[in-house]
VOGU-3710 file (C-alpha; in Angstrom, 3 decimals, decimal comma):
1> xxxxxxxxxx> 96,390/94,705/83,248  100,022/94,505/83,660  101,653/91,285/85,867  102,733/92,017/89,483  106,430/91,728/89,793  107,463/88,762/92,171  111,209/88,826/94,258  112,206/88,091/97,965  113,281/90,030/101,209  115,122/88,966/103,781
11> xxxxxxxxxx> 112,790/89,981/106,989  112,603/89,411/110,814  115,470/86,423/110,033  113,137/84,599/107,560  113,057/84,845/103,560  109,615/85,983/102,417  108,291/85,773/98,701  106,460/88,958/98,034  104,471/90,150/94,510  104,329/93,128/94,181
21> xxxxxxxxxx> 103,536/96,448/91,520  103,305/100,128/91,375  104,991/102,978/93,318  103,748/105,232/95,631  103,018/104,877/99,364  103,308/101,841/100,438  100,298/99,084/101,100  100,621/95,915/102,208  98,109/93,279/101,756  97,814/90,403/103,799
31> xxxxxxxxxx> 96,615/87,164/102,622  94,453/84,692/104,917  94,385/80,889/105,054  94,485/78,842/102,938  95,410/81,422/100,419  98,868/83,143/98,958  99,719/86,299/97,876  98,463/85,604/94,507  94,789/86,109/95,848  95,391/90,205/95,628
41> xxxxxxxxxx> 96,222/89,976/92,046  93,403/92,485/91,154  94,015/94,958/94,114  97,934/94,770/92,710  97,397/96,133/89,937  94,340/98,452/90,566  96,720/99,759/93,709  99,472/100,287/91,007  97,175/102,652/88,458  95,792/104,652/91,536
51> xxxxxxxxxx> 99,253/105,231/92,337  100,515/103,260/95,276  103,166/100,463/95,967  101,344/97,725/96,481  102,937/94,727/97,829  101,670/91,613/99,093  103,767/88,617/100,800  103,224/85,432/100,887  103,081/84,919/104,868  105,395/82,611/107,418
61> xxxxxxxxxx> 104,763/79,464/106,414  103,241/79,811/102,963  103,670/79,737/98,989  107,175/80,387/98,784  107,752/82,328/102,099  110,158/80,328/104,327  108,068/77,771/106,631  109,657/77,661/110,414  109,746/74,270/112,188  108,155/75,662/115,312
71> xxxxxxxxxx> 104,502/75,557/116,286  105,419/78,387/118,520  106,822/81,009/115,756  103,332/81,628/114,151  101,860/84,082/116,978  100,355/86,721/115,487  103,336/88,778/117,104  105,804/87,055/115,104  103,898/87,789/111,845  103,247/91,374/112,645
81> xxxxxxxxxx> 107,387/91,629/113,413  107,509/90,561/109,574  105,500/92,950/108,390  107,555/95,839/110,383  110,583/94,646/109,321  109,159/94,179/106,217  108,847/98,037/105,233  112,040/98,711/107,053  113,841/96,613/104,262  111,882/97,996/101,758
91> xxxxxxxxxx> 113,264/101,524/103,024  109,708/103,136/104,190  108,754/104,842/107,256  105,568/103,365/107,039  102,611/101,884/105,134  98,618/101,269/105,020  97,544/97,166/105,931  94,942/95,745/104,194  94,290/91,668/105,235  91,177/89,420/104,388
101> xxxxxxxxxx> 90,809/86,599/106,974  93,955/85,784/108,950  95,181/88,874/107,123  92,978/90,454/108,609  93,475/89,752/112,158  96,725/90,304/111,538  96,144/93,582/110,028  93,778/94,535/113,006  96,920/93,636/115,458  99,771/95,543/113,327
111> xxxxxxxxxx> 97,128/99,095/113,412  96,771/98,297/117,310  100,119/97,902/118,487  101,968/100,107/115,786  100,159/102,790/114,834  103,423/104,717/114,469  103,777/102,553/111,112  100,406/101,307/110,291  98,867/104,406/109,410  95,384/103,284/108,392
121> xxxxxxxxxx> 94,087/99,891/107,949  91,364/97,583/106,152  90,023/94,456/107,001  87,651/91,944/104,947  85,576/89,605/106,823  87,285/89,574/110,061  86,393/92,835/112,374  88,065/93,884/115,220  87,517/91,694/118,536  88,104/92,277/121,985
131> xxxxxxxxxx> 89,866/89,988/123,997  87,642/87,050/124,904  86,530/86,201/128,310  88,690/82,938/128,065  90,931/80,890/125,668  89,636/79,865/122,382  90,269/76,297/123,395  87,402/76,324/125,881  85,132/79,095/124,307  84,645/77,281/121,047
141> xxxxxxxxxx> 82,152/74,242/120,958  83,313/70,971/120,731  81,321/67,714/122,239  81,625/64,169/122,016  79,835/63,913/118,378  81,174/67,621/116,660  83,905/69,847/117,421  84,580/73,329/116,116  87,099/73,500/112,935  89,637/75,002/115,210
151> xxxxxxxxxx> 89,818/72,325/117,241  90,464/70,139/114,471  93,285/71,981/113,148  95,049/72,384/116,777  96,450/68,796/116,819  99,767/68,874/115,064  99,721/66,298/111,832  95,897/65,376/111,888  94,100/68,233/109,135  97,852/67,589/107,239
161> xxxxxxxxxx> 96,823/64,276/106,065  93,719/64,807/105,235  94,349/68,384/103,512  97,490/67,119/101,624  95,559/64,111/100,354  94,556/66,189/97,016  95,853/69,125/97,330  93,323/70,097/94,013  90,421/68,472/95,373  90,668/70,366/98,787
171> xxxxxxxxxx> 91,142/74,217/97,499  88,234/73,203/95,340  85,996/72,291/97,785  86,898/74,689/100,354  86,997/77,704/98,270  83,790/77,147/96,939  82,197/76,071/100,084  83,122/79,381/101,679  82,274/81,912/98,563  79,020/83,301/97,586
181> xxxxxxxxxx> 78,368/80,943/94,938  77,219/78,627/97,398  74,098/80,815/97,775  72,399/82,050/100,351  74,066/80,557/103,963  71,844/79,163/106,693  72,353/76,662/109,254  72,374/73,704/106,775  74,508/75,354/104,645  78,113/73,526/104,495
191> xxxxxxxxxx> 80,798/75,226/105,950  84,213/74,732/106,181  84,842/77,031/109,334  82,338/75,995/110,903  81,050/73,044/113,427  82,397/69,670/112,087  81,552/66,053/113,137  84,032/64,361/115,283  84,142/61,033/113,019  85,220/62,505/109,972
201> xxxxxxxxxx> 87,427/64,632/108,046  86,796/68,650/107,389  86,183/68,238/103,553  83,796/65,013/103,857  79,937/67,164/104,030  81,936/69,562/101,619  81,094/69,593/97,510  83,615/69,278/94,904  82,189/71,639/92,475  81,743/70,012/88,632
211> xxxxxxxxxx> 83,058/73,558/88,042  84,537/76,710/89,940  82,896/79,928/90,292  83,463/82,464/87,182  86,095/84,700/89,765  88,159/82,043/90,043  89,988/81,180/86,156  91,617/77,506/86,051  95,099/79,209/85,793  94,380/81,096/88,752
221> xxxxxxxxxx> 92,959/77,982/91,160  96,514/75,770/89,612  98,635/78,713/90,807  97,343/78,275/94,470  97,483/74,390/94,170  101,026/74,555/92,965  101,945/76,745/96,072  100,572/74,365/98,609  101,815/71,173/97,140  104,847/72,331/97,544
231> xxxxxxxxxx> 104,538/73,727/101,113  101,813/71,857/102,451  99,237/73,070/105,239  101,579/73,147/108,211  102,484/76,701/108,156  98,951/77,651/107,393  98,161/75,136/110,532  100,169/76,578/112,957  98,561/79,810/113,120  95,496/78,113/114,416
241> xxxxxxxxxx> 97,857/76,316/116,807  98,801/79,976/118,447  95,097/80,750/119,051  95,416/79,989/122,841  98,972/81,662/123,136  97,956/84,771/120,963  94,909/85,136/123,906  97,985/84,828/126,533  99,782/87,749/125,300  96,849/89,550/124,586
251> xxxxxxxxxx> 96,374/90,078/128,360  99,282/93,162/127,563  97,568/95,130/125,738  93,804/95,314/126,824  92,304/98,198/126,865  94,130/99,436/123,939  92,307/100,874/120,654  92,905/101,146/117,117  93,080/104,614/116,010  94,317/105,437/113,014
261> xxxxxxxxxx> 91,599/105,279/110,519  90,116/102,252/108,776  87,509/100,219/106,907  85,834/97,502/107,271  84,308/95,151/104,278  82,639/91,898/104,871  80,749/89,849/102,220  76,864/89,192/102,801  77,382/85,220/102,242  81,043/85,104/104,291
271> xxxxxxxxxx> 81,042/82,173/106,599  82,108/83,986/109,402  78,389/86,076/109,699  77,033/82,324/110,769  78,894/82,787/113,769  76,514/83,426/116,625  76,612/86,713/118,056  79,317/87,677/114,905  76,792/90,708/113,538  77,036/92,120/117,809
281> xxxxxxxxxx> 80,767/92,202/117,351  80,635/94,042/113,508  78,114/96,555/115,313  80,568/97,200/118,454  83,215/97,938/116,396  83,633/101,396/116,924  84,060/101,145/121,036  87,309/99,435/119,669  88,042/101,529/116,582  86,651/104,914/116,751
291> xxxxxxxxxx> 87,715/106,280/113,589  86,390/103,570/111,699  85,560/104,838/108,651  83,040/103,183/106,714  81,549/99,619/107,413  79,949/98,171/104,432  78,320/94,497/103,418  79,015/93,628/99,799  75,703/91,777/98,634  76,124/88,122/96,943
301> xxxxxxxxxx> 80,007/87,610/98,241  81,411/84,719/99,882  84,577/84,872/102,271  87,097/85,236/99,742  86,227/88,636/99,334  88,733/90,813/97,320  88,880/87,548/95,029  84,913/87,356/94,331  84,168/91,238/93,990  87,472/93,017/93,266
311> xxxxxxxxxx> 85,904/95,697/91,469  84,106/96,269/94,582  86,479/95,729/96,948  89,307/97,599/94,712  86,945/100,756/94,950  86,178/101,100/98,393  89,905/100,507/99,249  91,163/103,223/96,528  88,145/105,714/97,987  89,503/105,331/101,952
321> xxxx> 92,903/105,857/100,998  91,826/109,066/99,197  90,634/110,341/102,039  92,935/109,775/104,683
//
């Protein structure tokens, strides 16, 4: 397997780190949180030997992607502006977005609103949601004894000190936490993005494992620990912290749907399926995307999908772009 090539372009007025390998048509891959580019390094180079260029950035805010001071420039507006301008300086017309978590949102957003560019897209874990009845402050739980994870990470500084704390110990904990290792996931299963207790710190009910899972290699976990001690969570932070303002602007484009083609992958043991009424929204889907594609579960997998099944994941990615 031959080593992605890593460089930076100037895009949308910030400097982003990208990895990248192959040539071809273009596809981007979008990373989720807390994660870096480096967590495509298998879909690199499988993307490479189908015969596409396959690059993926390290996002505003993270690994070695310039981190604005502003809460307010993380919208996923201001991210999907990156990821035009992106191609632009990388001298394509256009390009197919792949994303797993955040990424995927994001990915979900670029398709919708710039389909002129986005030609197809793929998303992992996160599907396609219409815009909720109200702001995400006041639709997710929160009561005097637990508060949803979101809420947490709204209020600038407070999931910085704890996260930052050990940076090792945290990636541990939370990427194992939210993979299928953990087995199967019920309701006293512990979950990172989940419901949290108001007294304590996100990674307190959370294991350190004695030992990570088999998909993730110690030279692979240090990479990803290296990246974040040097940037910290902020950037990361803030995207949560444009939950309520994303929902604002989201008001302009109701009613729109995502057409060009596209896929949908989501692991059996992700953490997002313990989401009540989550498996309504997978099976709506197509009222929002009608030329989805294919929608498949991938047995055993956690949420950090193309990490814990690439073969899997690198397959059903290489077959949809086939076809399109």
């Amino acid at each position: 397997m031959s080593t992605y090539r890593q460089t930076f372009i100037s895009a949308n007025g910030i400097r982003l780190h990208v990895a990248e390998q192959g040539d071809g048509p273009l596809v981007i891959l979008c990373h989720g949180f807390p994660e870096t580019s480096h967590a495509w390094r298998h879909q690199l180079s499988a993307l490479a030997d189908a015969g596409y260029h396959a690059i993926a950035p390290d996002l505003r805010g993270y690994g070695a992607s310039e981190c604005p001071s502003a809460i307010g420039q993380y919208t996923s507006l201001d991210i999907v502006s990156d990821l035009v301008t992106l191609i632009d300086a990388l001298g394509e017309r256009d390009a197919i977005v792949v994303g797993n978590d955040w990424g995927a949102t994001i990915a979900w957003q670029a398709a919708l609103l710039r389909p002129d560019i986005f030609r197809a897209v793929a998303a992992l874990g996160v599907p396609m949601m219409g815009r909720a009845p109200m702001a995400p402050s006041r639709l997710f739980p929160q009561s005097d004894r637990a508060w949803f994870y979101t809420h947490y990470f709204s209020i600038p500084g407070l999931a910085e000190r704890e996260l930052e704390r050990d940076v090792g110990a945290t990636l541990r904990k939370i990427y194992f936490s939210a993979s299928g290792d953990i087995g199967a996931r019920d309701q006293d299963t512990p979950n990172p993005f989940g419901l949290m207790p108001r007294n304590g710190g996100m990674l307190d009910p959370l294991s350190d494992p004695p030992a990570m899972p088999t998909w993730l290699a110690s030279g692979d976990l240090e990479k990803f620990v290296q990246a974040f001690s040097i940037s910290g969570f902020r950037g990361g932070l803030n995207y949560y912290r444009n939950l309520d303002r994303n929902w604002e602007v989201q008001a302009a484009f109701e009613g729109l749907l995502v057409q060009v083609p596209a896929l949908y992958l989501v692991g059996e043991r992700d953490t997002g399926l313990a989401i009540p009424g989550m498996q309504g929204i997978i099976d709506a889907m197509p009222q929002l995307v009608p030329n989805l594609r294919d929608s498949q579960v991938i047995p055993g997998a956690g949420h950090w999908l193309q990490q814990e099944r690439p073969d899997c994941v690198n397959n059903a990615l290489i077959k949809f772009f086939g076809e399109l």
